[in-house]
N, C-alpha and C positions, 0 to 999 in steps of 0.2 A: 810616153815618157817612162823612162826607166828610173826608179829611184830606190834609196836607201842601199840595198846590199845584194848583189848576185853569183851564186855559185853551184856548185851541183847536187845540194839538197833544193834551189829554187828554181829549180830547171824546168821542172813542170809546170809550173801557172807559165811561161814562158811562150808553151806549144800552141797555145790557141791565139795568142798574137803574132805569133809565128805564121802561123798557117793561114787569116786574115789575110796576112802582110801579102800571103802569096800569091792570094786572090785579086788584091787590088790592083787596076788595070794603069796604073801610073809608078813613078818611081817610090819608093820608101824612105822615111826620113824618120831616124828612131832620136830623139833625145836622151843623150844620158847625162846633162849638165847635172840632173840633181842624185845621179850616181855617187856613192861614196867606196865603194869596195866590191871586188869581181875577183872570178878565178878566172881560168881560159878558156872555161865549160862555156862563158856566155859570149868570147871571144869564137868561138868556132861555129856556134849555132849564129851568129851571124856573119862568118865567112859563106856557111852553106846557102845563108836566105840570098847573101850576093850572087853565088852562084847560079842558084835559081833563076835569080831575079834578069841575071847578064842572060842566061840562055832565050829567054822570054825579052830584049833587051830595053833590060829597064835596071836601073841602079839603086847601088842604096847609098842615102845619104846619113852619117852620125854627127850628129852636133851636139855639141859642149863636154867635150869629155873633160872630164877635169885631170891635172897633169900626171894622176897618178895612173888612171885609166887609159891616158895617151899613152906614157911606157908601156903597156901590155899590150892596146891595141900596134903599137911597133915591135913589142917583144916574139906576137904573134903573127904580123903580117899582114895583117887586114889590111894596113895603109898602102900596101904595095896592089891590091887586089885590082884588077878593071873597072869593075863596077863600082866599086867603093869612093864614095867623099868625103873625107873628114873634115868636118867646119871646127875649128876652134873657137871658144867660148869668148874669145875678143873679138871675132868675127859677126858673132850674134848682134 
């Protein structure tokens, strides 16, 4: 679960879930329902984990973004990605 606030001073506690995520032998599913505020610094570090993750073909899943997190994750593209599924928070 991701929560409170992320952007590119918190990018670093980030990479060792990150790199976990890359390790594990099934698909990803990161929660960010209890996310309040992001830059695109956290939007891109997980376009990459998708990528990874599609090469190795395994997906990643985001659920609960909240609506302000959804503009960005569309501002930025992740929803269009292959690998990527965005579960919305009324979906949960």
């Amino acid at each position: 679960m991701v929560a409170g606030a992320e952007d590119r001073t918190t990018s670093g506690r980030r990479r060792r879930p990150l790199s976990r995520a890359l390790r594990a032998k099934r698909d990803v599913s990161v929660d960010l329902s209890e996310l309040r505020l992001a830059d695109s610094s956290l939007i891109v570090d997980l376009a990459v984990l998708a990528q990874r993750l599609r090469a190795e073909g395994r997906r990643l899943r985001v659920r609960g973004p909240q609506p302000q997190i959804r503009t960005l994750i569309e501002l930025v593209g992740l929803h269009r990605m292959p690998a990527v599924a965005i579960e919305d928070a009324a979906a949960l």
